[in-house]
C-alpha positions in Angstrom: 71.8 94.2 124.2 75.1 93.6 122.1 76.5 96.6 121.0 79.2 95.7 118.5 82.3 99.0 118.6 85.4 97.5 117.2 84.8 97.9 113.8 88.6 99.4 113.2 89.8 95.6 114.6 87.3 94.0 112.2 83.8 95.0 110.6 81.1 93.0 112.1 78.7 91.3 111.3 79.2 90.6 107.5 76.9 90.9 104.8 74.9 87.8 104.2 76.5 87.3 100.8 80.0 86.8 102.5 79.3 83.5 104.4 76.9 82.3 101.4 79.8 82.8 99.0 82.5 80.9 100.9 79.7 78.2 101.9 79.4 77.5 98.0 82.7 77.7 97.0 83.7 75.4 99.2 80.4 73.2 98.6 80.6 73.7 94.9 84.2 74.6 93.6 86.6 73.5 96.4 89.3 73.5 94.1 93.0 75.6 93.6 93.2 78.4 91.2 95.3 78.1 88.4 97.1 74.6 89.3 95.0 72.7 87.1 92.6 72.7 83.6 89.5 70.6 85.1 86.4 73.0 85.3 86.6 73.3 89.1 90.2 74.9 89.1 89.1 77.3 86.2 85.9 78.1 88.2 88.3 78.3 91.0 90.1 80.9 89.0 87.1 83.1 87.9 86.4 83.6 91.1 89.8 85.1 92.2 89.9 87.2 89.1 86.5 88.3 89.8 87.8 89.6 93.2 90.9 91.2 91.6 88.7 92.8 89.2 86.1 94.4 91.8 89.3 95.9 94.0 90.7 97.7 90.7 87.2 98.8 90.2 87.0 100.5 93.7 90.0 102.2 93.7 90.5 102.9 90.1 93.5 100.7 89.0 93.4 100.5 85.6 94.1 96.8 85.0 92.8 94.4 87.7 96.4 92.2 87.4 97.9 95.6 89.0 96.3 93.8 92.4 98.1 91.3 94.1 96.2 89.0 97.3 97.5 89.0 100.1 97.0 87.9 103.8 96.1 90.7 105.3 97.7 94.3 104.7 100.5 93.9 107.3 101.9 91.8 104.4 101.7 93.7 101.7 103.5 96.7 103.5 106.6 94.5 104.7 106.1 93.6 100.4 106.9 96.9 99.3 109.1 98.1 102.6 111.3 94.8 102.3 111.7 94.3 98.8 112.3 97.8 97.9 114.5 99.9 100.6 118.4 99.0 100.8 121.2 99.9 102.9 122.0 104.1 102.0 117.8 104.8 100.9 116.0 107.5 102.9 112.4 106.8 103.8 110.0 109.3 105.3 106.8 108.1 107.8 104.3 110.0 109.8 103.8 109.5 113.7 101.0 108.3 113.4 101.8 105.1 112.1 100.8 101.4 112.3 103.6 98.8 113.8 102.9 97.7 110.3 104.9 100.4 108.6 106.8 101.4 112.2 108.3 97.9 112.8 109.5 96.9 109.2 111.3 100.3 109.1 113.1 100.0 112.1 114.2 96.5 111.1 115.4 98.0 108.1 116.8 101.0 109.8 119.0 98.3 111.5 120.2 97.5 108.1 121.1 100.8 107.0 117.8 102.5 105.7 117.8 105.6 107.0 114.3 106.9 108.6 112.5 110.2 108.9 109.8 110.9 111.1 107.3 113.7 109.7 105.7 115.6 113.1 101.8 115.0 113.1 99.9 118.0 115.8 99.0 116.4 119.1 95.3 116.3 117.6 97.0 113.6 114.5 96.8 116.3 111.8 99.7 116.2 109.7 100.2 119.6 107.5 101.5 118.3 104.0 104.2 120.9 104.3 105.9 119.3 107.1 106.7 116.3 104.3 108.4 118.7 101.8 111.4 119.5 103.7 112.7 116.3 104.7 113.0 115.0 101.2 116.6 114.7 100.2 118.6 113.4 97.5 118.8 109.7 98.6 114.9 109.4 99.5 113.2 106.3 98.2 109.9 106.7 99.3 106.9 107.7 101.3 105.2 105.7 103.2 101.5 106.7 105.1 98.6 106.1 106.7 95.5 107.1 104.7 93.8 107.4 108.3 94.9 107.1 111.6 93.7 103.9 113.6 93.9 105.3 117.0 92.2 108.8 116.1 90.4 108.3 112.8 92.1 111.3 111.3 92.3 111.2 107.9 95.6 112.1 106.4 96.6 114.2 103.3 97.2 111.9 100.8 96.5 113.4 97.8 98.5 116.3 98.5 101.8 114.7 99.7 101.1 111.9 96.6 101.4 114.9 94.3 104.6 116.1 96.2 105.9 113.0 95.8 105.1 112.5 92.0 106.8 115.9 91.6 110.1 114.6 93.7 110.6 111.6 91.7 109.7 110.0 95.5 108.0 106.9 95.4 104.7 106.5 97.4 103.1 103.8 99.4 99.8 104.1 101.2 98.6 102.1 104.2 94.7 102.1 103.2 93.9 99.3 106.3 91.5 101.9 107.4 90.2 103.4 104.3 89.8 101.3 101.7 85.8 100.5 101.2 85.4 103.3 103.8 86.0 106.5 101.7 87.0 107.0 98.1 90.2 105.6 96.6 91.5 106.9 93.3 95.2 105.8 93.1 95.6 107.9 89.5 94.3 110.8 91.3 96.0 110.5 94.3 99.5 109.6 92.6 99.7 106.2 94.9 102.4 104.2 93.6 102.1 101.4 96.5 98.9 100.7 98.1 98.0 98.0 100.6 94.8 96.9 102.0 93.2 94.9 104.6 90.5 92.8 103.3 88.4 91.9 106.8 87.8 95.7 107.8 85.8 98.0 105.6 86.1 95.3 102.4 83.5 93.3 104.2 85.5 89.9 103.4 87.2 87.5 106.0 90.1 87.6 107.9 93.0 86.6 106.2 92.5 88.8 103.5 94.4 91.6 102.1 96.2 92.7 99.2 98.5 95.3 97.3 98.3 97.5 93.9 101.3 97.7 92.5 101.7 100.8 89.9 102.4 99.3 86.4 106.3 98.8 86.0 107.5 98.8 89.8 107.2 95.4 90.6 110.8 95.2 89.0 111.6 97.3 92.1 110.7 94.8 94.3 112.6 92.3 95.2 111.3 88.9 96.3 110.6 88.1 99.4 109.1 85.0 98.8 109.2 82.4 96.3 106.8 79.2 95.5 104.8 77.8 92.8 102.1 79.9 91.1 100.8 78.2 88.2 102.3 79.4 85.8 105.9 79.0 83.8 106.3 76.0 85.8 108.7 74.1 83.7 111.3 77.3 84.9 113.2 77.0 88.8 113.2 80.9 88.5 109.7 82.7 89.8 107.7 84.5 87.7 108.3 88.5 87.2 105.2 89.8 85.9 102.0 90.9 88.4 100.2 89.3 89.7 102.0 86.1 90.2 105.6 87.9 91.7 103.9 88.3 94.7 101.1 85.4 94.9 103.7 82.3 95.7 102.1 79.5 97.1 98.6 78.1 97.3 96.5 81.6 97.5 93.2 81.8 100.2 90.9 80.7 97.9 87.7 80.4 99.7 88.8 83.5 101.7 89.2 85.8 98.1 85.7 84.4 97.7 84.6 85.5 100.7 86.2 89.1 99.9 84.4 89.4 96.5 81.1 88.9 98.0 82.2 92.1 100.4 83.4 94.1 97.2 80.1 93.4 95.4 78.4 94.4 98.6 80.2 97.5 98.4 79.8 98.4 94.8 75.7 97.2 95.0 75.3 100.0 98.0 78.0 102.5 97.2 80.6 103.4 99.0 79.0 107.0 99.4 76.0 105.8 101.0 78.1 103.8 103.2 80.0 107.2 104.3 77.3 108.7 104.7 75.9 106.3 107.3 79.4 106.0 109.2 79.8 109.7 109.1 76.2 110.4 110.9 77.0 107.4 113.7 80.9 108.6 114.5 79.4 112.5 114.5 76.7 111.7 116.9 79.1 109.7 118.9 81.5 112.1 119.1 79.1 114.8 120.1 77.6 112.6 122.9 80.7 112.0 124.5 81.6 115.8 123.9 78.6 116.4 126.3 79.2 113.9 129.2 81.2 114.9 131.9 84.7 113.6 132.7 85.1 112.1 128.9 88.4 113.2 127.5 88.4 112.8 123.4 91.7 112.7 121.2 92.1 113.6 117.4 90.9 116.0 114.8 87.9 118.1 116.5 84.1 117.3 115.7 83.2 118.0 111.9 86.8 117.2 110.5 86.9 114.3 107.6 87.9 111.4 109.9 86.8 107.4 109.5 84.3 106.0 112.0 87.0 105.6 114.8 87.3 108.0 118.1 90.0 107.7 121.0 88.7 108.3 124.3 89.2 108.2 128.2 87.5 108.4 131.4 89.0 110.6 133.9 90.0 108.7 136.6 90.1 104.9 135.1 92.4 103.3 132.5 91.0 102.5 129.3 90.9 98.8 129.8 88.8 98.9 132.9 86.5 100.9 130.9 86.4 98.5 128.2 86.1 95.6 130.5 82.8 97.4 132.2 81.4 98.2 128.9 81.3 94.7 128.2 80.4 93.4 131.1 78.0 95.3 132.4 76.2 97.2 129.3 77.1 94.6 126.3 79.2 97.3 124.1 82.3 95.9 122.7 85.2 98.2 122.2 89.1 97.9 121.9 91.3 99.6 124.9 95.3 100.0 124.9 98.2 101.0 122.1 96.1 100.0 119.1 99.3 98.6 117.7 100.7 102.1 117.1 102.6 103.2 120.0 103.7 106.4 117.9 100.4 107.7 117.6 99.2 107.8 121.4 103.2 109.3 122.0 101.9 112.2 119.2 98.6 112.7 120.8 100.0 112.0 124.5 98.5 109.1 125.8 101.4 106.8 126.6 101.4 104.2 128.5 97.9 103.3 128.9 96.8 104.5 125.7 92.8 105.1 124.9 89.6 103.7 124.7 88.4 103.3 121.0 84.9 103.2 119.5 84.4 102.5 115.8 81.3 102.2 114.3 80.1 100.4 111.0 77.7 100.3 107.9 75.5 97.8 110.2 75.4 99.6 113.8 72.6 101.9 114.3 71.9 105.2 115.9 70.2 103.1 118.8 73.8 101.6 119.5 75.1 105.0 119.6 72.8 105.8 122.2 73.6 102.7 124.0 77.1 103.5 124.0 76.8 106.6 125.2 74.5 106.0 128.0 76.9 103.4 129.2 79.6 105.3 129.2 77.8 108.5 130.6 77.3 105.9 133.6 80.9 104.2 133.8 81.7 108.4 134.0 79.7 109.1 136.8 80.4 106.0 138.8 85.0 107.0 138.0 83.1 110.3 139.8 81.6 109.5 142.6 84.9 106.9 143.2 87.2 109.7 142.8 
């Protein structure tokens, strides 16, 4: 039995509809977007725009050319962090963050940026009133997870949007975990920035991401790359306007078409109903392990609004050996370590070895819970009886 856990790395398996659309577009179009006027490159087009338009539709951007494609959301942070902050700006962060927000700002705090770290509890809740506070004259923005990759947690973002939109603060959201997992509304939650990661709970391919840029702020940015796009090519200056500023270059074609077939997949099922599902699977997870002796679990406590992800060890064996027997030995596939966020496990105190994390998906089913948990219950026993 294959028992497929890593979903917060990269959902698995697809829907059909992803592989059939890249099949075709590659059988059937082939050709680049917006470089030429034969039929393929305008079919090329439609495609992409189609994509662009079913992103705005899930997160409510009101016009589609708001979304910019990128390669994965790692990009589209280092977009707004790099082409935005400058030598005297204040930024404020959680501790819970990605080395996707946590690297770019300490490159940038090497440059003069200076950095504020907001205090998460050791469970990775983060009390919007902690923000507040740290806001000073000079602050430029806010950036933050929507939910925490090591702990699932999910952050206040609507309430420290608002605080922001009150301040005159700018804010940027990390949505890697989120977006296609639980409701975006980036009116309602006064997102000025948000990046997304196209391969996780978008159902598209990796190499995939992108960025909403709120109408007006993309003059804020400054380049940090330049190419050909299509368009105004008789100028030697790139372009200004959205989404081209930030699509230099060739874009992934066949991988947007890939991510389009994931959006549609989305919008055809709901993203409720898929919530719904993930919610029952993590919550019967998290109860299992609960119950089985020697298990120690990290983040918000059982019932909280999380994502599918939970942080975990076994008392008496580090986190890769776990994995390493899980896979082994029962078939489950899960990620040990950091996680890429070092200042999460510091906040919830599992530095050096970091934790064990399970997160399932839309396509796992309670009998893979079950699975998991027996597994593990065993791997528990055995750290026992070695102990």
């Amino acid at each position: 039995m294959t028992v497929y856990l890593d979903n917060a790395a990269t959902s698995w398996p697809k829907p059909p509809g992803m592989m059939e659309s890249m099949a075709e577009f590659n059988g059937r179009t082939g050709a680049s977007p917006g470089r030429s006027g034969h039929r393929l490159s305008i079919e090329a087009g439609r495609t992409v725009e189609e994509a662009r338009a079913l992103t705005a539709e899930l997160i409510n951007a009101r016009d589609s050319l708001r979304i910019a494609f990128t390669k994965n959301a790692t990009e589209a942070l280092n977009i707004v962090l790099l082409g935005l902050l400058k030598p005297g700006d204040h930024v404020i962060t959680s501790d819970l963050e990605h080395n996707s927000v946590m690297r770019p700002l300490r490159l940038l705090e090497s440059r003069g940026i200076e950095v504020s770290i907001a205090p998460c509890s050791a469970k990775g809740e983060l009390d919007p009133e902690a923000v507040g506070p740290l806001i000073k004259k000079n602050t430029r923005l806010i950036v933050l997870a929507h939910a925490s990759n090591v702990t699932g947690g999910i952050l206040p973002v609507a309430e420290i949007g608002k605080l922001a939109r009150e301040r005159d603060v700018l804010f940027c959201v990390d949505a890697a975990q989120t977006a296609g997992a639980v409701p975006i509304d980036v009116e309602e939650m006064c997102i000025d920035f948000l990046a997304f990661s196209g391969h996780k709970s978008l159902y598209g391919p990796q190499g995939t991401g992108g960025l909403f840029v709120r109408e007006g702020l993309e003059h804020e940015l400054d380049f940090i790359m330049a190419g050909g796009t299509g368009s105004r090519s008789e100028e030697e200056l790139h372009p200004d306007f959205m989404p081209d500023r930030f699509e230099a270059g060739t874009p992934n074609a066949i991988g947007i078409a890939g991510l389009g077939a994931g959006l549609r997949f989305l919008r055809d099922t709901g993203v409720s109903i898929i919530r719904e599902k993930e919610s029952r699977l993590i919550g019967a997870l998290i109860e299992g392990l609960d119950e089985i002796e020697g298990v120690i679990l990290y983040g918000p406590p059982a019932g909280a609004e999380r994502v599918p992800v939970i942080s975990c060890n076994v008392k008496g064996m580090g986190p890769s050996e776990v994995s390493q027997s899980l896979d082994e030995e029962f078939g489950v596939m899960t990620r040990p370590g950091l996680h890429c966020a070092p200042a999460a496990h510091r906040t919830i105190g599992t530095l050096p070895e970091g934790t064990l994390r399970l997160s399932p998906g839309y396509f796992n089913t309670m009998e893979d819970i079950w699975h998991a948990l027996d597994a593990l219950e065993s791997i528990a026993l055995t750290a026992w009886r070695r102990g």
